[in-house]
Each structure stands twice: as C-alpha cells, then as structure tokens.
PyMOL Python script that loads the backbone (N, CA, C, O; Angstrom):
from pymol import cmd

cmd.read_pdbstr("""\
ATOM      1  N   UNK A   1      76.318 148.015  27.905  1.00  0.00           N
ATOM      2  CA  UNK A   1      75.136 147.398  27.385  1.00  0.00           C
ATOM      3  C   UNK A   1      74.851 146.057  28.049  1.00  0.00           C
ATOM      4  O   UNK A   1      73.766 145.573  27.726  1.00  0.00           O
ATOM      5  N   UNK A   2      75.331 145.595  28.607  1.00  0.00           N
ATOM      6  CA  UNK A   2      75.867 143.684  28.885  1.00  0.00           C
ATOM      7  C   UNK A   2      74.959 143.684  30.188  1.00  0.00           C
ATOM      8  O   UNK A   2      74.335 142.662  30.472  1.00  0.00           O
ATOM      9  N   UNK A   3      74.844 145.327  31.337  1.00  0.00           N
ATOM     10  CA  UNK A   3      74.009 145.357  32.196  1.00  0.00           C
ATOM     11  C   UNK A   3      72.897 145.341  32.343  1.00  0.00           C
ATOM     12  O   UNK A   3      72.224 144.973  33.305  1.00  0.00           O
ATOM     13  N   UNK A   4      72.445 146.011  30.757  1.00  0.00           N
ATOM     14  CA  UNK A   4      71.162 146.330  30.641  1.00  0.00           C
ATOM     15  C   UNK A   4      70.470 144.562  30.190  1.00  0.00           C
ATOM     16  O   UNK A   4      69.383 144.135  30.579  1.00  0.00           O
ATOM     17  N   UNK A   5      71.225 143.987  29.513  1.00  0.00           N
ATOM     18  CA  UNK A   5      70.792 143.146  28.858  1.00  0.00           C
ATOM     19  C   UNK A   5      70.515 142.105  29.692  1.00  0.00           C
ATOM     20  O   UNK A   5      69.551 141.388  29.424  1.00  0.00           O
ATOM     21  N   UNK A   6      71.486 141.796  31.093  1.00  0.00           N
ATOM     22  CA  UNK A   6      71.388 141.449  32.155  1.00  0.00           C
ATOM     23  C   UNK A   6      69.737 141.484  32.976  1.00  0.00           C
ATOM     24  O   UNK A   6      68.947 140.568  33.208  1.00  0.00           O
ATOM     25  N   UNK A   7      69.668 143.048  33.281  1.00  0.00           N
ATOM     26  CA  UNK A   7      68.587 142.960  33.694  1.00  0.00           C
ATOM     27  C   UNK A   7      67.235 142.661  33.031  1.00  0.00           C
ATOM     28  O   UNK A   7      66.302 142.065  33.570  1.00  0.00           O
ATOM     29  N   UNK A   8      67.259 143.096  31.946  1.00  0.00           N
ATOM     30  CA  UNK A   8      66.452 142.552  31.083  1.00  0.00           C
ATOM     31  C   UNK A   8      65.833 141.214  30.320  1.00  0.00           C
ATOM     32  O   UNK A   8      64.749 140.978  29.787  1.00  0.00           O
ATOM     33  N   UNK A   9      67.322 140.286  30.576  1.00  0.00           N
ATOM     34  CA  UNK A   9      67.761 139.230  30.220  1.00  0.00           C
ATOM     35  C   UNK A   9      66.553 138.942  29.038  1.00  0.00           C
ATOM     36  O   UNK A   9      65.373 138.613  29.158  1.00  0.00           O
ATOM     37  N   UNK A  10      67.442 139.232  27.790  1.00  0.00           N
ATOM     38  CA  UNK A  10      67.177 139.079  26.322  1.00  0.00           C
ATOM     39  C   UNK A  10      67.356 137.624  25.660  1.00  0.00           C
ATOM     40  O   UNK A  10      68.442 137.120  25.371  1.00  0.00           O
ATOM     41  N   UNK A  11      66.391 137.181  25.517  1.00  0.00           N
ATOM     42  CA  UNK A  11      65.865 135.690  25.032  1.00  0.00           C
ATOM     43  C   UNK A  11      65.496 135.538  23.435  1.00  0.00           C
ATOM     44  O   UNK A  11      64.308 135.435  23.132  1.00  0.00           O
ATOM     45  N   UNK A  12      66.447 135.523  22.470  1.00  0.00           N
ATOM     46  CA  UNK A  12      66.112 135.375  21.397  1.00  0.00           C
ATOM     47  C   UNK A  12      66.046 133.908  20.748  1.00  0.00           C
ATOM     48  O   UNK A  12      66.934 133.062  20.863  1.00  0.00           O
ATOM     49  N   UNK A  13      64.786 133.745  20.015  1.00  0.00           N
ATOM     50  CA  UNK A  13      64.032 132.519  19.603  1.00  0.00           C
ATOM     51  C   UNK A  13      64.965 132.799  18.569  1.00  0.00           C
ATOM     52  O   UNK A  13      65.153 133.953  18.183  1.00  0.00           O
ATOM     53  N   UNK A  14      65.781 131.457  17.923  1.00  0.00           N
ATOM     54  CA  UNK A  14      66.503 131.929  16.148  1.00  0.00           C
ATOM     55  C   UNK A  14      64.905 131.179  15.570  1.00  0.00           C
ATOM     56  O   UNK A  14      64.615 131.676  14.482  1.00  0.00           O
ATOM     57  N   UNK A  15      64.003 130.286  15.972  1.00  0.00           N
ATOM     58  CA  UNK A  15      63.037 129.668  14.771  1.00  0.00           C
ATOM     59  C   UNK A  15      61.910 131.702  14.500  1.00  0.00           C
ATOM     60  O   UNK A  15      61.210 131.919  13.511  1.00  0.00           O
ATOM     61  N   UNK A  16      62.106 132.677  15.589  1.00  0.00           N
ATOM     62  CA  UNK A  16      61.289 133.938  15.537  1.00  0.00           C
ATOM     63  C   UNK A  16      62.095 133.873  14.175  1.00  0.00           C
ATOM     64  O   UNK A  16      61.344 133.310  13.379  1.00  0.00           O
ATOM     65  N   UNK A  17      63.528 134.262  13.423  1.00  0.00           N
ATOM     66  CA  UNK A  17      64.066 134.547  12.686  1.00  0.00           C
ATOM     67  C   UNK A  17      64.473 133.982  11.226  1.00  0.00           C
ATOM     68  O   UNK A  17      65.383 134.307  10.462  1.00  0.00           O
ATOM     69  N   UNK A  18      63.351 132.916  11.123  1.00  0.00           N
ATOM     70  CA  UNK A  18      63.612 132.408  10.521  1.00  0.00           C
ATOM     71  C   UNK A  18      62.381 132.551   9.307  1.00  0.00           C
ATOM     72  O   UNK A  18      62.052 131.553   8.666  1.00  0.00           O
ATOM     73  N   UNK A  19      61.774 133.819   9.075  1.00  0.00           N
ATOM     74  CA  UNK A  19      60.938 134.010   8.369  1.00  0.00           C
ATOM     75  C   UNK A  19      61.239 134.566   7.028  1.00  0.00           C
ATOM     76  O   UNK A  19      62.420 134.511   6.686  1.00  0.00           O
ATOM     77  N   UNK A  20      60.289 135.150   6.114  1.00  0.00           N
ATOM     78  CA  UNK A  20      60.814 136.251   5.010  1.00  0.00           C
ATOM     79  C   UNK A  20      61.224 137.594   5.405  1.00  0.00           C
ATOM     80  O   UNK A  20      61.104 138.094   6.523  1.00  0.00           O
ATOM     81  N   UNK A  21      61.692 138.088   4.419  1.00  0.00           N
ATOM     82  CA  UNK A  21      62.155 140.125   4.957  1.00  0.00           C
ATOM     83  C   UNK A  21      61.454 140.445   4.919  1.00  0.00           C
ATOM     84  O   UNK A  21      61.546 141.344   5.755  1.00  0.00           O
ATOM     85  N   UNK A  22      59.783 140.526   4.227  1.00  0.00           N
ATOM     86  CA  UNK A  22      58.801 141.400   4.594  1.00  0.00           C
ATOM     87  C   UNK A  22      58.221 141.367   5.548  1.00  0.00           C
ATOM     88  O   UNK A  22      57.750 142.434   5.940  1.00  0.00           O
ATOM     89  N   UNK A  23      57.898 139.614   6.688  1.00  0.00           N
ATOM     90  CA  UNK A  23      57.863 139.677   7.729  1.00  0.00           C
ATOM     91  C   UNK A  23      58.519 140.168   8.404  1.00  0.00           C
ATOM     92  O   UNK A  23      58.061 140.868   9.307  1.00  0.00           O
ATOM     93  N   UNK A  24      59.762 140.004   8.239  1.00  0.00           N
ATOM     94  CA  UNK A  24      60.853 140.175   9.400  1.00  0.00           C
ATOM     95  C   UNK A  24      60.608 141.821   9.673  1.00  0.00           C
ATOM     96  O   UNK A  24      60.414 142.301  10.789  1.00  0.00           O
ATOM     97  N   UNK A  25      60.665 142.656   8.285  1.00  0.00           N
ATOM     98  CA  UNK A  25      60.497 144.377   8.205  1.00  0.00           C
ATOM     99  C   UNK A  25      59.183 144.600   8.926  1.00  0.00           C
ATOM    100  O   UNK A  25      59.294 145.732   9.398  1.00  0.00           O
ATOM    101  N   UNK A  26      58.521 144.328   9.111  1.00  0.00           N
ATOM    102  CA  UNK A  26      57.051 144.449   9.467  1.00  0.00           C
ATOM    103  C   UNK A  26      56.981 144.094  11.184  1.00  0.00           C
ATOM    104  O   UNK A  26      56.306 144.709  12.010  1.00  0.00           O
ATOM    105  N   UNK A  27      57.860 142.954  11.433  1.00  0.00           N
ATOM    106  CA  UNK A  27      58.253 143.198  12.887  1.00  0.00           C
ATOM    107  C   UNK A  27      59.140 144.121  13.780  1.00  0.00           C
ATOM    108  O   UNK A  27      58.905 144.529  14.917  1.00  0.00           O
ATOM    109  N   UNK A  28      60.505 144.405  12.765  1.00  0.00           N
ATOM    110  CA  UNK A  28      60.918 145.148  13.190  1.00  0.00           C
ATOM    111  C   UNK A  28      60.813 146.410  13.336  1.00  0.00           C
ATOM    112  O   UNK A  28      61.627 146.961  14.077  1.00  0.00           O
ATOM    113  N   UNK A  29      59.554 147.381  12.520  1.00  0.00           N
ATOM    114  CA  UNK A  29      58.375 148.329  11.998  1.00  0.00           C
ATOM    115  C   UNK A  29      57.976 148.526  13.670  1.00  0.00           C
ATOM    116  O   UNK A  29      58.199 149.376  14.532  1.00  0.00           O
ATOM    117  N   UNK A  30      57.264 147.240  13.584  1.00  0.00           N
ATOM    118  CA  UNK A  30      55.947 147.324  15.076  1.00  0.00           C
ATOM    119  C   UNK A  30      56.988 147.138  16.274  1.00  0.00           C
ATOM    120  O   UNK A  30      56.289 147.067  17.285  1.00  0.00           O
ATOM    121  N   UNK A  31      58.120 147.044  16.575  1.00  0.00           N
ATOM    122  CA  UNK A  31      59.222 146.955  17.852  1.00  0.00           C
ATOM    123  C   UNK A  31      59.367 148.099  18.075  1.00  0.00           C
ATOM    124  O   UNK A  31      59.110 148.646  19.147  1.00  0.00           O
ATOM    125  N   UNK A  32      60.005 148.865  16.625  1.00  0.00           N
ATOM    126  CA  UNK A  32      60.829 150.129  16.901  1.00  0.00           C
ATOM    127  C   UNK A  32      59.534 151.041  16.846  1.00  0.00           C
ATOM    128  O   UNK A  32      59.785 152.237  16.697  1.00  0.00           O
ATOM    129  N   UNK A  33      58.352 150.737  16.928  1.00  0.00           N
ATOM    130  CA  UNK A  33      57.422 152.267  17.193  1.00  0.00           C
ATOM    131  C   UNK A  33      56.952 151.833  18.590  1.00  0.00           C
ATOM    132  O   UNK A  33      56.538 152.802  19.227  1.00  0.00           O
ATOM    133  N   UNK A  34      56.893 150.700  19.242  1.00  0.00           N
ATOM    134  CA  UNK A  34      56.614 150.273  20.798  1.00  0.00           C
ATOM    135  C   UNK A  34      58.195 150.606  20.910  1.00  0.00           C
ATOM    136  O   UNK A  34      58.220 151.413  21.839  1.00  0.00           O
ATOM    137  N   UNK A  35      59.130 150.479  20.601  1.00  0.00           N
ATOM    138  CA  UNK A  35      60.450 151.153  21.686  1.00  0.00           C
ATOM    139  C   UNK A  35      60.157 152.958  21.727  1.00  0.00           C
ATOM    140  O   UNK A  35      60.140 153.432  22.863  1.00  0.00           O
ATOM    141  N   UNK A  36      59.958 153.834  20.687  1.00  0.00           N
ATOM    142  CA  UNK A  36      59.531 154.903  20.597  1.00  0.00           C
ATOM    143  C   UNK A  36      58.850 155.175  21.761  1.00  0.00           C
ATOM    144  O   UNK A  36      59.354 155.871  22.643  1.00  0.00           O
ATOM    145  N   UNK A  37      57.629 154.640  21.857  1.00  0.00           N
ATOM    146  CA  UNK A  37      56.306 155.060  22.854  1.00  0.00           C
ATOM    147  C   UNK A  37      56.934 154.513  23.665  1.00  0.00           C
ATOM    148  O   UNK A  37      56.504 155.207  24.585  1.00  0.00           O
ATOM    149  N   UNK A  38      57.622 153.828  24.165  1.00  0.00           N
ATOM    150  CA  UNK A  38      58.610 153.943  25.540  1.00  0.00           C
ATOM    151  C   UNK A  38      59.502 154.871  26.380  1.00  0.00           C
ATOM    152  O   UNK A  38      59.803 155.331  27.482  1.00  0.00           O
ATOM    153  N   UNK A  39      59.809 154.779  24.382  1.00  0.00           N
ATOM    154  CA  UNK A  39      61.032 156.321  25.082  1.00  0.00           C
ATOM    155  C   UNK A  39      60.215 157.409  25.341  1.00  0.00           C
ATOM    156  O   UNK A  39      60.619 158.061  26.304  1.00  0.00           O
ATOM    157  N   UNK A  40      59.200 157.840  24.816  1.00  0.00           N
ATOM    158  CA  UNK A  40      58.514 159.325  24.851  1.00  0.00           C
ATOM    159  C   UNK A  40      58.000 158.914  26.196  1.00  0.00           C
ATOM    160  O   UNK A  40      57.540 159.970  26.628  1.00  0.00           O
ATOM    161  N   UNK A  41      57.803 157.975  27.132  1.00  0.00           N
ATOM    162  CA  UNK A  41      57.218 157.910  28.438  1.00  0.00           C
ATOM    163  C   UNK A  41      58.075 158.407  29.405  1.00  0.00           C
ATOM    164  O   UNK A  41      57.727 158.622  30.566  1.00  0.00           O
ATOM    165  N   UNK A  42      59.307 158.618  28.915  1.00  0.00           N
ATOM    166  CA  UNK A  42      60.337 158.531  30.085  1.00  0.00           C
ATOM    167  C   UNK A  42      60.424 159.951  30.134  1.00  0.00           C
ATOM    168  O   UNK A  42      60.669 160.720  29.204  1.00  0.00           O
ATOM    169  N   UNK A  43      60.148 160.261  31.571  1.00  0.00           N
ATOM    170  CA  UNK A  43      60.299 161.970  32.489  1.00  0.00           C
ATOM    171  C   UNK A  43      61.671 162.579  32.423  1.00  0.00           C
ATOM    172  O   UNK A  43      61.882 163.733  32.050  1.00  0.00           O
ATOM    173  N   UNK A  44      62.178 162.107  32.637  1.00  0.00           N
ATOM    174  CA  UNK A  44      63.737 162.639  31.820  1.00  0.00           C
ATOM    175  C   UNK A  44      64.407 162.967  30.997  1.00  0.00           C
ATOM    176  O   UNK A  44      65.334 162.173  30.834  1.00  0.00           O
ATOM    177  N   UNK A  45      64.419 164.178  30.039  1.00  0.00           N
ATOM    178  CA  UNK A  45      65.248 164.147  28.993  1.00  0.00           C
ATOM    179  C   UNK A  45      66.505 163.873  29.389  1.00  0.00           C
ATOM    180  O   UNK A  45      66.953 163.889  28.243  1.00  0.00           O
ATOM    181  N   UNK A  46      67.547 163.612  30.114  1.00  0.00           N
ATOM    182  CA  UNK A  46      68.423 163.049  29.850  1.00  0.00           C
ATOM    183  C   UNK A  46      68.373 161.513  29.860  1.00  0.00           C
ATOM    184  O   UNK A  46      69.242 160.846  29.299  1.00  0.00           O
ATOM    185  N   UNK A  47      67.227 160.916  30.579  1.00  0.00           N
ATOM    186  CA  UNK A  47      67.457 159.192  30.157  1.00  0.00           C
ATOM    187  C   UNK A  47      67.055 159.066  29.075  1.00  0.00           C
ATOM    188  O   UNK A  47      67.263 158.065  28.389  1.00  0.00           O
ATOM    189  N   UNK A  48      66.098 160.525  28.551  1.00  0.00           N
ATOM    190  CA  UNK A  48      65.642 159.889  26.663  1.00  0.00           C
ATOM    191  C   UNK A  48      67.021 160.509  25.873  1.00  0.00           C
ATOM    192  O   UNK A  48      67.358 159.963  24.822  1.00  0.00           O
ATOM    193  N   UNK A  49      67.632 161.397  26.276  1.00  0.00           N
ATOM    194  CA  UNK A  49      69.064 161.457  25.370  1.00  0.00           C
ATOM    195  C   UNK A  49      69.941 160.323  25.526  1.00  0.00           C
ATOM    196  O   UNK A  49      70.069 159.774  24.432  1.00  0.00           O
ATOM    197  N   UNK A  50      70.552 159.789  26.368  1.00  0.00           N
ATOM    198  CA  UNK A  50      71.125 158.515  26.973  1.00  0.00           C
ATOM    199  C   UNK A  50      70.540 157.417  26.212  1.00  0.00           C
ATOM    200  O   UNK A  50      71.112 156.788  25.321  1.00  0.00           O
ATOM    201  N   UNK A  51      69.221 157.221  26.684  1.00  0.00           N
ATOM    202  CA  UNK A  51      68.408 155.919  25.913  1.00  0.00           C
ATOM    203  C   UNK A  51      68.901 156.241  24.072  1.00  0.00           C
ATOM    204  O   UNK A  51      69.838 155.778  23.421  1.00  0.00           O
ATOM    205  N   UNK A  52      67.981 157.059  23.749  1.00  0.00           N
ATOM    206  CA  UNK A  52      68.490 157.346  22.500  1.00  0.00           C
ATOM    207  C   UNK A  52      70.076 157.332  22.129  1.00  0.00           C
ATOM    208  O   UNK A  52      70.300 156.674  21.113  1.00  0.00           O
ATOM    209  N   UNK A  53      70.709 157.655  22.463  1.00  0.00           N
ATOM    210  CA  UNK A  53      72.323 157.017  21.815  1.00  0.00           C
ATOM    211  C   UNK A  53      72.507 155.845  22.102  1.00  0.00           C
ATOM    212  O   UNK A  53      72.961 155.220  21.143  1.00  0.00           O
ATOM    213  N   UNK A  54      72.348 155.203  23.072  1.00  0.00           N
ATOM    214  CA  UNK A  54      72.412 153.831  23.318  1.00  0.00           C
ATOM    215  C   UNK A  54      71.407 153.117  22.480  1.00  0.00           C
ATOM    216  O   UNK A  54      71.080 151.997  22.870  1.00  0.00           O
ATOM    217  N   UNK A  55      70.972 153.493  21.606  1.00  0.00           N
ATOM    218  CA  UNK A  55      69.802 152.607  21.077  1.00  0.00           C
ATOM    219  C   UNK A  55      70.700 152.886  19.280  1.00  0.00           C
ATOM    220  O   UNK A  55      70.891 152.021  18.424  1.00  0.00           O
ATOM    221  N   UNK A  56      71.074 154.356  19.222  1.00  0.00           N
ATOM    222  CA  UNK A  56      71.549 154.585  18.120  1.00  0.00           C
ATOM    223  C   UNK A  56      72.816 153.807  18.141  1.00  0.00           C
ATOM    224  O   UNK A  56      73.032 152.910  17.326  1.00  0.00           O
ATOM    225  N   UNK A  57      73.483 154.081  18.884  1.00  0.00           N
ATOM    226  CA  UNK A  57      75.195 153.379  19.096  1.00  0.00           C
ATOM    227  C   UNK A  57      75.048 151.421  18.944  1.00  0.00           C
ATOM    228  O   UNK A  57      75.892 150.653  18.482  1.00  0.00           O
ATOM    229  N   UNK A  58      73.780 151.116  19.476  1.00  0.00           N
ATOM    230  CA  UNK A  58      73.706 149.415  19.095  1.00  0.00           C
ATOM    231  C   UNK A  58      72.706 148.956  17.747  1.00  0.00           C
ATOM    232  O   UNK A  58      72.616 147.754  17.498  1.00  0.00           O
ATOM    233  N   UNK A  59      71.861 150.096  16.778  1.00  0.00           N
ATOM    234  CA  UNK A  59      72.093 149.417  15.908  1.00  0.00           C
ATOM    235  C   UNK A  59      73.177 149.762  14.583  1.00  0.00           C
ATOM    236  O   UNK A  59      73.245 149.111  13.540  1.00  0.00           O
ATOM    237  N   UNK A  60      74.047 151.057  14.971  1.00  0.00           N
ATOM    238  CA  UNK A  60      75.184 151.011  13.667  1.00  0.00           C
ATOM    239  C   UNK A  60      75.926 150.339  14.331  1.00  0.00           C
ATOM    240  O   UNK A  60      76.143 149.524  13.434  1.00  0.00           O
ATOM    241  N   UNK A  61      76.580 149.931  15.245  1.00  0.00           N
ATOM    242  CA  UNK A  61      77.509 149.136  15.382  1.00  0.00           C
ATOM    243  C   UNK A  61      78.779 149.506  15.165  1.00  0.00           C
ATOM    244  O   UNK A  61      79.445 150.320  15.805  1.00  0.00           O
ATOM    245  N   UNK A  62      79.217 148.583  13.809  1.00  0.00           N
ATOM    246  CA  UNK A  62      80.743 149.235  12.997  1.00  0.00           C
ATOM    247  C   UNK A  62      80.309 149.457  11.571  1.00  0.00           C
ATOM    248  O   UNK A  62      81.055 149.535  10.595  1.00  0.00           O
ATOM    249  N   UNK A  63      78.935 149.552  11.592  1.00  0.00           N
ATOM    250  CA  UNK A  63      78.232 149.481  10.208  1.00  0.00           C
ATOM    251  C   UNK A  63      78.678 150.777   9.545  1.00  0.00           C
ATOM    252  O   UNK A  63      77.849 151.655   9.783  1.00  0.00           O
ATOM    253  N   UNK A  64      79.629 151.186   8.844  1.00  0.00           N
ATOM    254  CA  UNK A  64      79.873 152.684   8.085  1.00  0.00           C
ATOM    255  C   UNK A  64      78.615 153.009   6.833  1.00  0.00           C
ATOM    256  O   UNK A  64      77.953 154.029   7.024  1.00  0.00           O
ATOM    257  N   UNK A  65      78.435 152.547   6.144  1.00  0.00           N
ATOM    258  CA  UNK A  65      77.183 153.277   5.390  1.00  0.00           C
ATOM    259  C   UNK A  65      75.649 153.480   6.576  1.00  0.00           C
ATOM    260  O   UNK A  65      74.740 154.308   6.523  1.00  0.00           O
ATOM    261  N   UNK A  66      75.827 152.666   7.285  1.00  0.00           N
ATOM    262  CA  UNK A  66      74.540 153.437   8.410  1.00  0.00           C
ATOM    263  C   UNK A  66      74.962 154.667   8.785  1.00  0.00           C
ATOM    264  O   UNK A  66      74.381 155.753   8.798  1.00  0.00           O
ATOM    265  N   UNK A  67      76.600 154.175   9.239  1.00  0.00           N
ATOM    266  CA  UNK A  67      77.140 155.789   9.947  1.00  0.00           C
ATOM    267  C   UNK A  67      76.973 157.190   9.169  1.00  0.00           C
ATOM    268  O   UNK A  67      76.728 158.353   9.490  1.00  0.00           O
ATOM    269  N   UNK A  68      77.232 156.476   7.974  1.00  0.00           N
ATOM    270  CA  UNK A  68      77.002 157.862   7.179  1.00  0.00           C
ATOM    271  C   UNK A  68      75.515 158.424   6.623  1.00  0.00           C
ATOM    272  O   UNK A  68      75.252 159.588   6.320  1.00  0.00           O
ATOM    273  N   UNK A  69      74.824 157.521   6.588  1.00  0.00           N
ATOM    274  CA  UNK A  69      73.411 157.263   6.238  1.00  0.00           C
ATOM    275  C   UNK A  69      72.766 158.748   7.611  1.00  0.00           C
ATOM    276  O   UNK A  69      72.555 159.917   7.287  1.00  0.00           O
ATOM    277  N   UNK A  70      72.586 158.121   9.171  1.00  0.00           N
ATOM    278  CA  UNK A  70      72.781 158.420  10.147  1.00  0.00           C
ATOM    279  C   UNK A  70      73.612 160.050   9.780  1.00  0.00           C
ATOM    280  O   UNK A  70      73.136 161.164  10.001  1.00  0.00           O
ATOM    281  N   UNK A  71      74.428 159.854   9.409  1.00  0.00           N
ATOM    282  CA  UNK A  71      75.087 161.760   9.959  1.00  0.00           C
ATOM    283  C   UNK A  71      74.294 162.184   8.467  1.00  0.00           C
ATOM    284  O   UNK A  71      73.367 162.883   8.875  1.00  0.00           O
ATOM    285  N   UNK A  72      74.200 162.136   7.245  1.00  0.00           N
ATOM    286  CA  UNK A  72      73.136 162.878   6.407  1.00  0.00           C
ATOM    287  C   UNK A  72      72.239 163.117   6.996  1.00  0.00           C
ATOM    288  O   UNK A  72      71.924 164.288   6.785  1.00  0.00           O
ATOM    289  N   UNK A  73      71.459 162.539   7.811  1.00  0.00           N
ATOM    290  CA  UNK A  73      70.280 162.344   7.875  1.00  0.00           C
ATOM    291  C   UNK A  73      69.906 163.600   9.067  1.00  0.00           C
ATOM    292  O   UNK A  73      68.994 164.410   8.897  1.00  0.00           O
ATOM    293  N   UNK A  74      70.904 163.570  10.421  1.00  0.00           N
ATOM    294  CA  UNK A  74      71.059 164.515  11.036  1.00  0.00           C
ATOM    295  C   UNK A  74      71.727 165.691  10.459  1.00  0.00           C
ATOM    296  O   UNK A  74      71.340 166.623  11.165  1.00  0.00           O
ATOM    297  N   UNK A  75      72.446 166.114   9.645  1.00  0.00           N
ATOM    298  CA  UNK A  75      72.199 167.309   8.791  1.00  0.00           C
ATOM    299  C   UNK A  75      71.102 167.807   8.118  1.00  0.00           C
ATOM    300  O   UNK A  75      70.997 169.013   8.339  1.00  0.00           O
ATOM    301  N   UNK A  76      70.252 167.386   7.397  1.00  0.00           N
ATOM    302  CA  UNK A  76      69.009 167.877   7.031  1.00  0.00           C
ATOM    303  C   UNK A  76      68.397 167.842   7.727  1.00  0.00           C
ATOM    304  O   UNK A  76      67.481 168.528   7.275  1.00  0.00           O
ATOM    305  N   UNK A  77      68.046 167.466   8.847  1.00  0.00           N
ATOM    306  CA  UNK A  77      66.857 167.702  10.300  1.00  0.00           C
ATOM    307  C   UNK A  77      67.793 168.779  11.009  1.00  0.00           C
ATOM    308  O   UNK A  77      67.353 169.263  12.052  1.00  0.00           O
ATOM    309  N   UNK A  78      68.902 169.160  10.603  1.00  0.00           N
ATOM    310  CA  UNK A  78      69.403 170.149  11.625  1.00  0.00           C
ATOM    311  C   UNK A  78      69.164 171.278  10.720  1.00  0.00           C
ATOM    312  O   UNK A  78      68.709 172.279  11.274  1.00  0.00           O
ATOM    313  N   UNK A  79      69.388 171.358   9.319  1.00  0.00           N
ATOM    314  CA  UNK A  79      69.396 172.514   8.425  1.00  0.00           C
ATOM    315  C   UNK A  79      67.899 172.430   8.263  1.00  0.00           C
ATOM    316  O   UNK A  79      67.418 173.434   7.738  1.00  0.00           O
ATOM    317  N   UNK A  80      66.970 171.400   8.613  1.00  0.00           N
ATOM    318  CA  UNK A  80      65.848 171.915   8.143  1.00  0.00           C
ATOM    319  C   UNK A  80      64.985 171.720   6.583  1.00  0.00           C
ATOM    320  O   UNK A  80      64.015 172.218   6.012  1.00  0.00           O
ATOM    321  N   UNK A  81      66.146 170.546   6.307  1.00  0.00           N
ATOM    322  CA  UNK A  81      65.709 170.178   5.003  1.00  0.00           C
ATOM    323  C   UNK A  81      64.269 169.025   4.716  1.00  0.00           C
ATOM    324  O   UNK A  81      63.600 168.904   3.689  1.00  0.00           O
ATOM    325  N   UNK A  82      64.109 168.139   6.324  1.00  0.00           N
ATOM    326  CA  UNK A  82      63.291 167.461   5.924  1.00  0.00           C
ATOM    327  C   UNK A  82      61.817 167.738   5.063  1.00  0.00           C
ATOM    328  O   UNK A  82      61.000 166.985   4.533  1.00  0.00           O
ATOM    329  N   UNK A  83      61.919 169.041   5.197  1.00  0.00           N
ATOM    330  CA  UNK A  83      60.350 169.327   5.123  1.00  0.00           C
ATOM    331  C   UNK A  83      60.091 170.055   3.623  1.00  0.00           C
ATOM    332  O   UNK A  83      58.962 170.429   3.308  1.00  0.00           O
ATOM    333  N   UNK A  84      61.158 170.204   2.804  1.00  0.00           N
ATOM    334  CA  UNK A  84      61.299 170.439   1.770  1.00  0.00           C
ATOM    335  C   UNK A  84      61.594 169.801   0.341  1.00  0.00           C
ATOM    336  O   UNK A  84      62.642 169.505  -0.232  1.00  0.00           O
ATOM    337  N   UNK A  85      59.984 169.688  -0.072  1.00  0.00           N
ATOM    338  CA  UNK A  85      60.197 168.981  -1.207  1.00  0.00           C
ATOM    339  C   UNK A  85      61.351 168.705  -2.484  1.00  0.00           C
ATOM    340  O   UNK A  85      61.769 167.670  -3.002  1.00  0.00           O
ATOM    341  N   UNK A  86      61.599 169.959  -2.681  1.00  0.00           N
ATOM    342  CA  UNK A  86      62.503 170.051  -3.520  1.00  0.00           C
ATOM    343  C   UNK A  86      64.334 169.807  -3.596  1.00  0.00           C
ATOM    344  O   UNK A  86      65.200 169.847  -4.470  1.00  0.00           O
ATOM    345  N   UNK A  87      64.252 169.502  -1.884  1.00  0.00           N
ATOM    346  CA  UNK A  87      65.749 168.786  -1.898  1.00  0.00           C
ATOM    347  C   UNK A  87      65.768 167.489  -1.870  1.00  0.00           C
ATOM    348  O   UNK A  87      64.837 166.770  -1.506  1.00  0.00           O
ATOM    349  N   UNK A  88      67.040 167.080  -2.328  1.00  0.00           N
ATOM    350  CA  UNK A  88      67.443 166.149  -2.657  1.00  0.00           C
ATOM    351  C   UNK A  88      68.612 165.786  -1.889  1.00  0.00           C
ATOM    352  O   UNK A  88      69.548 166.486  -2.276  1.00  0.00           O
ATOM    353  N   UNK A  89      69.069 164.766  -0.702  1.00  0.00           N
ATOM    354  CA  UNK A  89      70.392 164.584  -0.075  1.00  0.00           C
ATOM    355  C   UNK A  89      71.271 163.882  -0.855  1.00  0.00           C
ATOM    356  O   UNK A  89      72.412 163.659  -0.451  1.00  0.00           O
TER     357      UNK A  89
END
""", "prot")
cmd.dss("prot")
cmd.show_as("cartoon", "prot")
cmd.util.cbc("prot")
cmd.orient("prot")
C-alpha cells in the first residue's frame, strides 16, 4: 500500500476532520461513490478485483466486527438473499 500512497502522495488536512458525523458520513458517502465510478472505469477485471481487495483489506484493517459484518454480508449476496424481503441476517 505505502507505493500506492507514494505515488499518489496522500495529503490529509486534520482541520478537513474536524467536523460533525453527519458531515463527516456525507463526505465519506460522496468519496466512496467517486472511488466506485473509478473502479467501474477500469478495463481490467483483474485490476478491479485487485483494486477491490485492496480497498476492502484497508478499510477493515484488524477491525473484527467489520470482518464479520463483511463475511455476512458476502454470504447473502452469494446465497442470494439480498433481494429478499423476508430475510433477516
């Protein structure tokens, strides 16, 4: 990750962070649907599989209720549950 961040060279303002959570949710809302429409640009499904774990792998971290949050979540999109009202995870 340290390369990417390199080339990218990531400049975080702490006064950007220093707002309320509904701001803060509302920015981080409008990032992660402009990182989306990034990823769907890219001609490669393997740099959008790649991109995508690398994007998944830096925000759980060592976070375990994301982790688990995260693997529910890919069980019912794999069984097919999202689309069914009547379950409950």
């Amino acid at each position: 990750m340290d390369e990417f961040e390199e080339i990218i060279e990531i400049e975080i303002d702490e006064e950007e962070f220093e707002t309320e959570d509904d701001a803060r949710l509302a920015e981080i809302y409008k990032l992660a649907v402009k990182l989306v429409e990034h990823l769907e640009r890219l001609k490669s499904q393997e740099l959008k599989e790649a991109t995508s774990l690398m994007i998944i792998r830096e925000i759980l971290s060592d976070d375990r209720i994301l982790l688990g949050l995260v693997t529910k979540m890919i069980q019912d999109l794999s069984l097919g549950y999202e689309d069914d009202p009547t379950y409950s995870s």
